[in-house]
C-alpha positions as CSV (number, residue, x, y, z in Angstrom):
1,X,42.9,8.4,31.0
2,X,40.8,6.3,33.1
3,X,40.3,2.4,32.2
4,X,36.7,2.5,31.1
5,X,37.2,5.8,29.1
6,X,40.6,3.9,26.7
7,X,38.4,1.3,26.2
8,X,35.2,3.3,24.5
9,X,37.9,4.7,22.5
10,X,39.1,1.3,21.3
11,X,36.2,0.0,20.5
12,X,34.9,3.9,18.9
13,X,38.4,3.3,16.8
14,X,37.4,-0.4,16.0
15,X,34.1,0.0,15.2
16,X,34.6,3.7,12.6
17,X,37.8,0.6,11.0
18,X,34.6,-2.1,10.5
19,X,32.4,0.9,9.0
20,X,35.1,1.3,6.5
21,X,35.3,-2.0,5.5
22,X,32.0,-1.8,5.3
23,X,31.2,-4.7,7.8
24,X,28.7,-2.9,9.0
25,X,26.6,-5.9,11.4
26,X,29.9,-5.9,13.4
27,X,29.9,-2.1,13.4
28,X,26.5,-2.0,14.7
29,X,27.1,-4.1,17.5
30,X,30.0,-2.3,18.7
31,X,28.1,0.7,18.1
32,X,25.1,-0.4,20.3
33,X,27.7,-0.8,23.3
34,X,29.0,2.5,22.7
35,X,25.8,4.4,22.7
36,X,24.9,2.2,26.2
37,X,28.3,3.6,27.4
38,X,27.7,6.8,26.8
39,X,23.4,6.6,27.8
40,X,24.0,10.0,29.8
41,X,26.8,11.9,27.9
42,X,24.9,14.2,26.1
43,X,28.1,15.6,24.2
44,X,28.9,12.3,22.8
45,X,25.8,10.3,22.8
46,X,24.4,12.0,19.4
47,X,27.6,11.6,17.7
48,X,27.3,7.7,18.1
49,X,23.7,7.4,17.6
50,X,24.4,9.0,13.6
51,X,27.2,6.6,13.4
52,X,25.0,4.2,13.9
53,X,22.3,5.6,11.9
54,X,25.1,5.3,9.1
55,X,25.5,1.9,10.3
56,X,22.1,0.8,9.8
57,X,21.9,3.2,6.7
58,X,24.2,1.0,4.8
59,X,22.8,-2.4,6.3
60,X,19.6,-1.4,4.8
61,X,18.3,-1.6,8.0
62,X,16.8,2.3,7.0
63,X,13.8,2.1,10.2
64,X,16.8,1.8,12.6
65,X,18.6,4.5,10.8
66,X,15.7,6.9,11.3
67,X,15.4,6.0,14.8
68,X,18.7,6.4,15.7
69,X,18.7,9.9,14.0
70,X,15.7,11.3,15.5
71,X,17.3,10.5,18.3
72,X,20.5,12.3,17.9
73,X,18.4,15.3,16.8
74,X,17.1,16.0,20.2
75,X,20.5,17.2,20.7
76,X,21.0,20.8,21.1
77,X,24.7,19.9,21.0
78,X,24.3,19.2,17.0
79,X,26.3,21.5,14.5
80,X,24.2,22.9,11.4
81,X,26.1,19.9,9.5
82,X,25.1,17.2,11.6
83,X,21.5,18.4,11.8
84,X,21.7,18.6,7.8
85,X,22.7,14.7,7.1
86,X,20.2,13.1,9.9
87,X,17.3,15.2,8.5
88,X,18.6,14.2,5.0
89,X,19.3,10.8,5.5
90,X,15.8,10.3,7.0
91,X,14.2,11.7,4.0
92,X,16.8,8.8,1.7
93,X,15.2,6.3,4.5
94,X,11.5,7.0,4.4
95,X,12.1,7.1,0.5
96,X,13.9,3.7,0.4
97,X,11.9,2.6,2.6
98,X,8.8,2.6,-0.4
99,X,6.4,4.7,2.0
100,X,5.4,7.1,-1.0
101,X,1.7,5.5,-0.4
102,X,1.3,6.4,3.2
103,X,0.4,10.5,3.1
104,X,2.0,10.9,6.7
105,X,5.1,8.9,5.2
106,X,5.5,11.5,2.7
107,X,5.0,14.4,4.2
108,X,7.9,13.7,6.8
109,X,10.1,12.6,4.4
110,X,9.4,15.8,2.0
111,X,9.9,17.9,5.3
112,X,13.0,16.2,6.0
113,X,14.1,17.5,2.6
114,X,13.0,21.0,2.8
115,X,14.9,20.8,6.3
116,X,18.0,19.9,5.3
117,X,17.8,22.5,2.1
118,X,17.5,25.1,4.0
119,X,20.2,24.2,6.7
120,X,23.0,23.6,3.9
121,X,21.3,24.5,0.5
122,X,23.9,23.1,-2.3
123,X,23.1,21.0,-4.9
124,X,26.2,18.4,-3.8
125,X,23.8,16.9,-1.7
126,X,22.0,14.8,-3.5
127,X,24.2,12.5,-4.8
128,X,24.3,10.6,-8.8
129,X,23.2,7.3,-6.1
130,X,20.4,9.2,-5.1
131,X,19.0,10.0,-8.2
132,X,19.5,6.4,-9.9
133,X,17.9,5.3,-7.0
134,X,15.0,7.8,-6.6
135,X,14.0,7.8,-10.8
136,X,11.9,4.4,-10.0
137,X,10.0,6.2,-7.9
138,X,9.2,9.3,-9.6
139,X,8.4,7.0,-12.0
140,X,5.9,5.0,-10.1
141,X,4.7,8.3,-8.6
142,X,4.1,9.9,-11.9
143,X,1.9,7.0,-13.2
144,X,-0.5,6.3,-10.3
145,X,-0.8,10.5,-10.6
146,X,-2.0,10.8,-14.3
147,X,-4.9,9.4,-16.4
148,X,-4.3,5.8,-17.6
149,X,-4.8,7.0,-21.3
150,X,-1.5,9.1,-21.0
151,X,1.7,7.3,-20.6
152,X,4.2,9.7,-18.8
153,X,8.2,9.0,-19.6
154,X,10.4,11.2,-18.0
155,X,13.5,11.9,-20.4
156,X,16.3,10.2,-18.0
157,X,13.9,6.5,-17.9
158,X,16.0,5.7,-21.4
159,X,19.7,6.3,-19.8
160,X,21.8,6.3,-16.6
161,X,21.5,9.8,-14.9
162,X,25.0,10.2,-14.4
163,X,25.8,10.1,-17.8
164,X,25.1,13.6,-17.7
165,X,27.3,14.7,-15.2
């Protein structure tokens, strides 16, 4: 193993340790040196643009995340899995991200959706997170939609939604 190729895997294995411990601003930065390592390795250069996207994800830095994966997903070295999370992770960005307002906005994120659904259609997708955090905005979405005379309450507003589950 040549010098320069045990060290990327170092700091790979340091900076997935950091993501676990969920010290994700140190992750990023070893992550940003990883993906200038590895500028013209198409193989592995996807691969560490999403774990940075994951990175960023989970720093709430959700822009970054979305530019990291559209990146990665002008791979054609991506498996059907790894196309599925970036396109459904970008829609989770753009929706975080409060564009619901912007049409264009919208539109990617719904397609990012319908994407990923059709890659890897299964309901374990969308996680009890996703839902608490997506309710709010149905919510919102629902009143700016409907007359002002009619107050719309969707049945989950009164109780968590994993209660359910």
């Amino acid at each position: 193993m040549k010098p320069e190729e045990k060290e990327i895997l170092e700091k790979l294995q340091t900076a997935r340790q950091l993501y676990q411990e969920q010290k994700f601003p140190r992750a990023i930065e070893l992550f940003e040196q990883l993906a200038g390592f590895l500028r013209d390795d198409e193989e592995n250069l996807p691969i560490i643009q999403i774990e940075l996207a994951w990175s960023y994800y989970y720093n709430q830095s959700y822009q970054k995340a979305i530019d990291n994966l559209q990146q990665a997903l002008k791979s054609a070295k991506l498996t059907p899995q790894q196309e599925f999370d970036c396109y459904r992770i970008i829609g989770f960005s753009y929706e975080i991200l409060g564009q619901l307002k912007q049409k264009r906005r919208k539109n990617i994120s719904i397609s990012s959706f319908k994407t990923a659904v059709t890659i890897k259609p299964q309901p374990a997708a969308i996680s009890d997170w996703h839902i608490c955090i997506f309710s709010p905005a149905i919510s919102r979405f629902w009143l700016t939609c409907v007359k002002k005379s009619f107050v719309w309450t969707p049945s989950f507003s009164t109780r968590k939604p994993w209660a359910t589950f």
